[in-house]
C-alpha positions in Angstrom: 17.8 -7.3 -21.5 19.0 -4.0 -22.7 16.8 -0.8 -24.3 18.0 0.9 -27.4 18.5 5.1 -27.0 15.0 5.0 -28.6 13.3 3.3 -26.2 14.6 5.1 -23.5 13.9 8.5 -24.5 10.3 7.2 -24.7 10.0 6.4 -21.3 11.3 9.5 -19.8 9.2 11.6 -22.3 6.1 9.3 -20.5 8.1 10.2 -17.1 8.4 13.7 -18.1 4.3 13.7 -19.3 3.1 12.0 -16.0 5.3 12.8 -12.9 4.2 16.4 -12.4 3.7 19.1 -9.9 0.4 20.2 -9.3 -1.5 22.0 -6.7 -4.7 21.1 -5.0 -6.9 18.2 -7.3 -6.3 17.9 -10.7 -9.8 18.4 -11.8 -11.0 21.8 -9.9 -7.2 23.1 -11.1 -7.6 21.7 -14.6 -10.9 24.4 -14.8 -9.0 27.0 -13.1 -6.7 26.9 -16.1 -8.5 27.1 -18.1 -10.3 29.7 -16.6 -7.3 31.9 -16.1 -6.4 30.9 -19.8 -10.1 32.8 -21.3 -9.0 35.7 -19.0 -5.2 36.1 -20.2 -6.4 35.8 -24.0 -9.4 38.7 -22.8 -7.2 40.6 -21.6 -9.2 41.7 -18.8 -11.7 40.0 -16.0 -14.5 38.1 -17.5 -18.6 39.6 -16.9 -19.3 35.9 -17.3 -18.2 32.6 -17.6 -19.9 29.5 -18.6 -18.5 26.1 -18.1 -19.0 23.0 -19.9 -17.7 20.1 -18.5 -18.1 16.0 -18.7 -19.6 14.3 -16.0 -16.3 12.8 -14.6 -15.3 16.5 -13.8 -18.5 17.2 -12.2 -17.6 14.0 -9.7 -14.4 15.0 -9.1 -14.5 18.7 -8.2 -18.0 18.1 -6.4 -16.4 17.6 -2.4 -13.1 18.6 -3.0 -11.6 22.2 -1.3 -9.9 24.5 -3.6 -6.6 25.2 -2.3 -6.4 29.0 -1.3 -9.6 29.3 -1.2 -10.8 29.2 2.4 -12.2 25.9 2.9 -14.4 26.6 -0.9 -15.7 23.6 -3.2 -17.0 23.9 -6.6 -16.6 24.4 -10.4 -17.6 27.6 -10.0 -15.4 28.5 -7.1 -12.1 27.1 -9.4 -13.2 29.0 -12.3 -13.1 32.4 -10.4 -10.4 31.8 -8.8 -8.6 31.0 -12.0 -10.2 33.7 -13.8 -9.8 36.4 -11.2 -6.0 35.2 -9.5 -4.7 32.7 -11.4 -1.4 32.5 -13.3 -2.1 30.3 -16.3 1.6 30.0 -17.2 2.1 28.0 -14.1 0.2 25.1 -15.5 -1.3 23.0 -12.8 0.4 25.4 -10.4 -2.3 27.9 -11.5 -3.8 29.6 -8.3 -0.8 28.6 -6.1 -0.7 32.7 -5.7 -4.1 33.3 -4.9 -3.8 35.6 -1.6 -6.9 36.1 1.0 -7.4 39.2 -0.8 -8.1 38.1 -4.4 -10.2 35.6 -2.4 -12.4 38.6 -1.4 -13.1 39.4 -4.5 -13.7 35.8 -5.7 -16.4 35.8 -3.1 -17.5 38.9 -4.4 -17.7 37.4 -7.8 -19.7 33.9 -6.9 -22.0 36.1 -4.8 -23.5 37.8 -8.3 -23.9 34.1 -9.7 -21.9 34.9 -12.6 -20.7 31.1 -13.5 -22.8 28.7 -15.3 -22.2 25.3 -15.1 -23.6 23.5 -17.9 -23.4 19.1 -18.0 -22.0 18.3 -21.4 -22.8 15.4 -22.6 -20.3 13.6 -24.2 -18.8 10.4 -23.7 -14.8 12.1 -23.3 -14.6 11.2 -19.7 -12.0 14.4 -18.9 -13.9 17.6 -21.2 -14.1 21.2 -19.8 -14.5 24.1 -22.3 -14.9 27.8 -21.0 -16.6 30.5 -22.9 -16.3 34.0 -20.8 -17.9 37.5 -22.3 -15.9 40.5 -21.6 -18.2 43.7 -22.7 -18.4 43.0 -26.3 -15.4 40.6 -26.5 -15.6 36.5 -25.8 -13.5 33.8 -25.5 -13.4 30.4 -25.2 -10.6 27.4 -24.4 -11.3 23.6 -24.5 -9.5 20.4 -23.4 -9.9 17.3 -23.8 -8.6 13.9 -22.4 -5.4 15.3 -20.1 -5.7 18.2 -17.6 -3.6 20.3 -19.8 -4.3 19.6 -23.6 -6.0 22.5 -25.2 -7.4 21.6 -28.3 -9.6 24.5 -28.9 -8.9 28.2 -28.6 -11.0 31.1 -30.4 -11.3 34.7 -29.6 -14.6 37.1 -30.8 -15.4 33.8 -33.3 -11.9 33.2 -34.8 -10.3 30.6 -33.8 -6.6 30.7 -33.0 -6.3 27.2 -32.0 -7.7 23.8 -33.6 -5.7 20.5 -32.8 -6.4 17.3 -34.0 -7.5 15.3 -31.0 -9.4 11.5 -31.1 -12.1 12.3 -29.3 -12.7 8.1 -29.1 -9.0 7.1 -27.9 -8.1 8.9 -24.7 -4.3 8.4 -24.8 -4.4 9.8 -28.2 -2.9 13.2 -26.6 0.0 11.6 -25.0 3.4 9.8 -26.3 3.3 6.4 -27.2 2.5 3.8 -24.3 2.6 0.2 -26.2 5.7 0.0 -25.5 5.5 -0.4 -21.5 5.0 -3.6 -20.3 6.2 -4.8 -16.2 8.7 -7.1 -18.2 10.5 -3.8 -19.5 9.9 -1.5 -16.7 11.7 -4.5 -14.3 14.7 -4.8 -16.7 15.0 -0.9 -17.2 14.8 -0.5 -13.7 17.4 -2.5 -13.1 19.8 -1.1 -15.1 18.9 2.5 -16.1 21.8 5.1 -15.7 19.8 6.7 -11.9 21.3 10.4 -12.7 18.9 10.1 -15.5 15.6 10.0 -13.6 17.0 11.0 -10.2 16.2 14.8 -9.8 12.9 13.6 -10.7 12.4 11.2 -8.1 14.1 13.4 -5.3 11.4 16.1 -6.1 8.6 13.1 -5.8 10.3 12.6 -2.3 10.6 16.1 -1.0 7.1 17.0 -1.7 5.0 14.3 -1.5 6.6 13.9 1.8 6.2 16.9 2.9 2.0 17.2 2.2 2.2 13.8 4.2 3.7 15.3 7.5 1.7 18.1 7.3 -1.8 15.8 6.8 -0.5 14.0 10.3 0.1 17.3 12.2 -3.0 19.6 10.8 -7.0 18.8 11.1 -7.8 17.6 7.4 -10.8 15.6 6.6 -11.0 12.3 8.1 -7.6 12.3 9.4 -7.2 8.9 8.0 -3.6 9.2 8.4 -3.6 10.5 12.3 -6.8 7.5 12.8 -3.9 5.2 11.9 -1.0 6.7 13.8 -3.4 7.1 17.0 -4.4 3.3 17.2 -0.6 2.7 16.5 -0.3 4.0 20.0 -2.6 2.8 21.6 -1.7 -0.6 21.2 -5.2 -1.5 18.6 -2.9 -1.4 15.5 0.5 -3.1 15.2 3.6 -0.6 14.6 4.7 -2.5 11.8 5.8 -1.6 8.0 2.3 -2.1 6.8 0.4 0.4 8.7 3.5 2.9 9.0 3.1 2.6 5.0 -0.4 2.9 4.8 -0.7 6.0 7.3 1.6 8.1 5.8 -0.2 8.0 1.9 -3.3 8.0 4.0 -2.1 11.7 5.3 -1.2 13.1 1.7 -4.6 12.3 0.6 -6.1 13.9 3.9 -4.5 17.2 3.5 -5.2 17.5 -0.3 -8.3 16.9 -0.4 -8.8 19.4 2.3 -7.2 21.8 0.6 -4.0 22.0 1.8 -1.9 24.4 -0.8 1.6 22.2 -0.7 1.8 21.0 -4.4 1.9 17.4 -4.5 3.9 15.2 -7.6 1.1 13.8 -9.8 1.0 10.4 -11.8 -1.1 9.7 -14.7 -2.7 13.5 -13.9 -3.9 12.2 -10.2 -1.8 13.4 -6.9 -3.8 10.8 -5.0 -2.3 8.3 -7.9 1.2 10.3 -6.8 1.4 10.0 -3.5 0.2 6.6 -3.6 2.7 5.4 -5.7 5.4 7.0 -3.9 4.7 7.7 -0.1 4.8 3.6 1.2 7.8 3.1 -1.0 9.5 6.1 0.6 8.1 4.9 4.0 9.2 1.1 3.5 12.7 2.4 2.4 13.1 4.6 5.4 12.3 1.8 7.3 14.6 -0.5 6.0 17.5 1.7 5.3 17.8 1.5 2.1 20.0 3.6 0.0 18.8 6.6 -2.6 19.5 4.1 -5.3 17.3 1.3 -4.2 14.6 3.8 -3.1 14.6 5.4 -6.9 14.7 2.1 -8.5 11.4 1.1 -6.3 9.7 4.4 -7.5 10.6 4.2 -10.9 8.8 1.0 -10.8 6.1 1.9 -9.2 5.2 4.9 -11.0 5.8 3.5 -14.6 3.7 0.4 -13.5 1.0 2.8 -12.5 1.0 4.5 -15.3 1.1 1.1 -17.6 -1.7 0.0 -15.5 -3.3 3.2 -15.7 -3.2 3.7 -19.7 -5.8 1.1 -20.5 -8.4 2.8 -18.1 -8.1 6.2 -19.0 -7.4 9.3 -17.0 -11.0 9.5 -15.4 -13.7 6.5 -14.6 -15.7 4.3 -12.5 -12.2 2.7 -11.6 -10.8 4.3 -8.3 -7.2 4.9 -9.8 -5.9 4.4 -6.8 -6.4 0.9 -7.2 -3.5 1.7 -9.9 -1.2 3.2 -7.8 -1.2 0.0 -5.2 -0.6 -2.4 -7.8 2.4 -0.5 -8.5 3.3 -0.2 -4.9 3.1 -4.0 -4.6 5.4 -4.3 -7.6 8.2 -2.3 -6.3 7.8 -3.6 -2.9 8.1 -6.9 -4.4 11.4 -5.8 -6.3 12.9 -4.1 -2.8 11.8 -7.6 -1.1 14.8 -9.2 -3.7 11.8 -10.5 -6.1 12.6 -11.2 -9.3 10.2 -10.4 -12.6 7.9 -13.1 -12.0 7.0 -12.2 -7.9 6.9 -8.5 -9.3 4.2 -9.8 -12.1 2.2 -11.7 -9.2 2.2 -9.0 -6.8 0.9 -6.9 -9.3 -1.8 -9.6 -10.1 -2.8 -10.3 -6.5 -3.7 -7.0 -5.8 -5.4 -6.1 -9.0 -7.5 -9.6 -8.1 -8.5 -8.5 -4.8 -9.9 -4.8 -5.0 -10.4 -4.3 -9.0 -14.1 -3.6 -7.5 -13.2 -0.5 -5.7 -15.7 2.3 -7.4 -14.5 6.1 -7.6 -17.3 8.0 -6.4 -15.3 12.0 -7.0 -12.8 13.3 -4.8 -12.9 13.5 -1.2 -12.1 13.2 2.1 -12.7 9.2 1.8 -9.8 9.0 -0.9 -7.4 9.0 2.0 -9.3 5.7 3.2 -8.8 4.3 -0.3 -5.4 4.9 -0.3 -4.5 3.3 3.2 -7.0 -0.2 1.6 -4.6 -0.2 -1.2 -1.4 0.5 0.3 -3.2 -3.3 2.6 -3.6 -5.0 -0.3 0.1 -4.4 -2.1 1.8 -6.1 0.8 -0.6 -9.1 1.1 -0.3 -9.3 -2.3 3.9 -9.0 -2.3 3.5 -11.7 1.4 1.5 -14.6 -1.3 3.8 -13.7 -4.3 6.9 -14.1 -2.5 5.7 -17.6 -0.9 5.0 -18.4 -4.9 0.9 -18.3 -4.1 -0.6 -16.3 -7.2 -4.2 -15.9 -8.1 -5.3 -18.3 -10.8 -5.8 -17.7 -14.7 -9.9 -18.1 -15.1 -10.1 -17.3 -11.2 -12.6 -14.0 -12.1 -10.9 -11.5 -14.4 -7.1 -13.0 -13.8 -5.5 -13.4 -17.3 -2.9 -15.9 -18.4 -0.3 -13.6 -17.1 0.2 -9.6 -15.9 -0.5 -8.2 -19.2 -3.3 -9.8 -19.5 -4.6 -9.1 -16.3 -4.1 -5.7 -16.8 -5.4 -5.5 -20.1 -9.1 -7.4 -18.5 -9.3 -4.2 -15.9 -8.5 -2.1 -18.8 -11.8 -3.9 -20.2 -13.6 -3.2 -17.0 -13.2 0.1 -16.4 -13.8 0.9 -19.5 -16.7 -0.9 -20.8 -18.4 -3.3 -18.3 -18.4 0.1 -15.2 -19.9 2.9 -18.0 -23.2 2.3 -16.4 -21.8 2.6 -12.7 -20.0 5.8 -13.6 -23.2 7.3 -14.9 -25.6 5.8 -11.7 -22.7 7.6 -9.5 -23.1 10.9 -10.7 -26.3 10.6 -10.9 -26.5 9.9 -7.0 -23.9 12.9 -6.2 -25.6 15.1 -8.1 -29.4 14.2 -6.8 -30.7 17.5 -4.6 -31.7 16.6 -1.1 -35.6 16.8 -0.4 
C-alpha cells in the first residue's frame, strides 16, 4: 500500500509533535515553563507566584526530583526554579542551565513560602496556569492539554494571548491523528524513504541510551535496572533478550525519575513513554545485529504505535502510559521477528489484554518497575502471536480486531478509571497522622 505526499507530511508533523527532547519529567518541567515564561514577560523576578494546576499534575510532580535541583521535589520547587534560572526559550529543556548557585537562591526563595499551590478543579487532565506579582506588575500564562500549549497569556489585565482551545477534546491542540491506524504505520514503515525520519531516530538512540547507562552505573531510586543486571549475574535471572531488554528501559526510568539532568527523547509528552518505546528495541537490535535500517523501521513502529495507542487515552490519566509504550514495543519486536501485519496486530493485542489494569499512581521511582513489567509482557505477547495464539474477541475488553481493541482502552482510561484517578490523588495527597 502506498501513502500520498499528504499523508506523509502528516505523520512526520505527529513525529515532529511527539518525539522530543525534554529534561527531567514532563510535568514538574511543563510548570517550570511556564514559570520562567510569567518571569520573561515581567521582566524581572516574581514577589509571588501562585500555581494552579489539575490534579493529574499534582500526581505527577508529587515524588519526582527536579533535575538540577539537588535531590528537590515539588510544584513549588519547579516553579522557582523556572522562575528564578530558567530559560523559557528552551522549551522542555527549560532549567537544563540551572547551576548550584541559582539553586541557592531557589532555596532562598522556597524558604520565604512564596508559591501557592492551588488544586484547580477542572476535569482538563493536563492544566497549569501561573499568575506571579512583581511590585505593581502581574502576569499570568496558561496551558492546557500538551506540556507546551499556551493558550492564555495576559500582562497587568490585558491579555496578549487567547487561543481557541477545546477544553472537552484533549487532542484538540495537536495535528490530526485519525489517520494512524497499525495497518498504516506497518505499510509506511516498510517502505518510507529512512533519510526522512533518520536523524530523528539516531537522536532517540544517542540519548535515551545514554540516561540508560548512566541509571546502571549511578545510585538512582530503586535501581530497577542494576536489580536486574545483578540477578543476571548471579545466576537467579536468565541472560537472555528479555531481561537484557527490560533492564536497560528499567535504568532510563531509574535515573529520571531521580533526577538525573541527561535529557531524554519523549513520546506522546512522556520520557518514561520514550524510553520505553525505544530502549528494548535498541537493546534487541544490538543483540541481534541488526542494521541501522531495521533498528529505525522497529522504532518508527514502535513510537507511532505508541502514540496511536496513546491518542484515545489522553496525555495524562488513570492509565500508566507505559502500558502504551509496551504495546508498541511488542509490535516492533513482532515486525523485527519477520511478522507480518497480522502478528504485529496480535502482539499489540496480547499485551494490551494482559496489563490494561496497570494504574498510574504519579511519577516515581516505581515507574522503572513498570517499565521492566511491560517491556515482559511485549515479548510474551510477540512469543503467542508468532505461534498464531491471540487473545479472543469478547475475552474482557478484546475487540473484533487491534483498532478496536485500542479504541475499548481508549474507553477505559478515559471513562470507566475517572473515579480511580480521583481515589489516587486523593490517597497521595492524604497528610500522615
Amino acid at each position: 500500500m502506498e501513502y500520498n505526499q499528504a499523508v506523509l507530511d502528516k505523520v512526520m508533523g505527529i513525529l515532529k509533535e511527539e518525539v522530543v527532547p525534554a529534561e527531567g519529567c514532563t510535568e514538574p518541567i511543563a510548570v517550570a515553563l511556564l514559570a520562567a515564561k510569567v518571569r520573561q514577560l515581567l521582566g524581572k523576578v516574581p514577589d509571588h507566584l501562585k500555581v494552579f494546576v489539575s490534579g493529574n499534575i499534582i500526581k505527577n510532580v508529587k515524588s519526582v526530583v527536579v533535575p538540577n535541583s539537588g535531590g528537590l521535589a515539588g510544584i513549588e520547587v519547579a516553579a522557582v526554579m523556572g522562575a528564578l534560572g530558567g530559560d523559557p526559550d528552551k522549551e522542555l529543556l527549560v532549567i537544563s542551565s540551572v547551576t548550584p548557585k541559582a539553586m541557592e537562591s531557589v532555596r532562598q526563595f522556597l524558604e520565604r513560602d512564596l508559591v501557592e499551590v492551588i488544586h484547580e478543579k477542572t476535569n482538563i487532565k493536563l492544566y497549569i496556569r501561573i499568575q506571579a506579582v512583581a511590585g505593581k506588575d502581574t502576569a499570568s500564562v496558561e496551558v492546557k492539554h500538551t506540556h507546551t500549549n499556551i493558550t492564555q497569556i495576559v500582562k497587568n489585565g490585558k491579555t496578549l494571548l487567547s487561543r481557541a482551545c477545546k477544553d472537552t477534546d484533549f487532542n484538540s491542540p495537536l495535528k490530526d491523528r485519525e489517520i494512524l491506524s497499525i495497518k498504516m504505520i506497518y505499510e509506511l514503515a516498510k517502505n518510507i524513504n529512512l533519510e526522512l525520519v533518520r536523524p530523528l531516530f539516531r537522536q532517540v538512540v544517542a540519548l535515551n541510551t545514554r540516561i540508560a547507562k548512566e541509571g546502571l552505573e549511578g545510585r538512582y531510586g530503586v535501581n530497577m535496572g542494576q536489580c536486574i543486571q545483578d540477578n543476571i549475574k548471579t545466576g537467579l535471572y536468565g541472560d537472555d533478550q528479555r531481561n537484557r531488554c527490560a533492564l536497560m528501559a528499567a535504568a532510563g526510568s531509574d535515573a529520571r525519575m531521580s533526577g538525573c539532568p541527561f535529557p531524554v527523547m519523549t513520546t506522546s509528552g512522556s520520557g518514561n513513554q520514550g524510553m520505553a518505546a525505544s530502549l528494548p528495541i535498541i537493546q534487541y537490535c544490538l543483540d541481534k545485529k541488526l542494521s541501522e535500517d531495521e533498528l529505525i523501521r522497529g522504532l518508527f513502529i514502535s513510537h507511532l504505535s505508541t502514540v496511536h495507542i496513546k491518542t484515545k487515552i489522553g496525555r495524562l490519566s488513570a492509565f500508566c502510559g507505559v502500558i502504551c509504550a509496551s504495546a508498541g514495543v511488542s509490535g516492533a519486536l513482532a515486525y523485527l521477528m519477520g511478522g507480518d501485519e497480522r502478528v504485529i496486530g496480535a502482539s499489540i493485542t496480547n499485551t494490551l489484554g494482559n496489563i490494561s489494569g496497570v494504574i498510574c499512581d504519579g511519577a516515581k521511582a516505581s515507574c522503572a518497575m513498570k517499565i521492566a513489567t511491560g517491556v515482559y509482557s511485549a515479548f510474551d505477547a510477540v512469543s503467542l502471536s508468532l505461534n498464531t495464539k491471540t487473545l479472543d474477541f469478547g475475552d474482557g475488553i478484546i475487540g473484533e480486531n487491534v483498532e478496536e481493541t485500542i479504541r475499548n482502552i481508549g474507553e477505559l482510561a478515559q471513562s470507566g478509571m475517572q473515579q480511580t484517578d480521583e481515589v489516587i490523588l486523593a490517597i497521595m495527597t492524604k497528610k500522615k497522622k
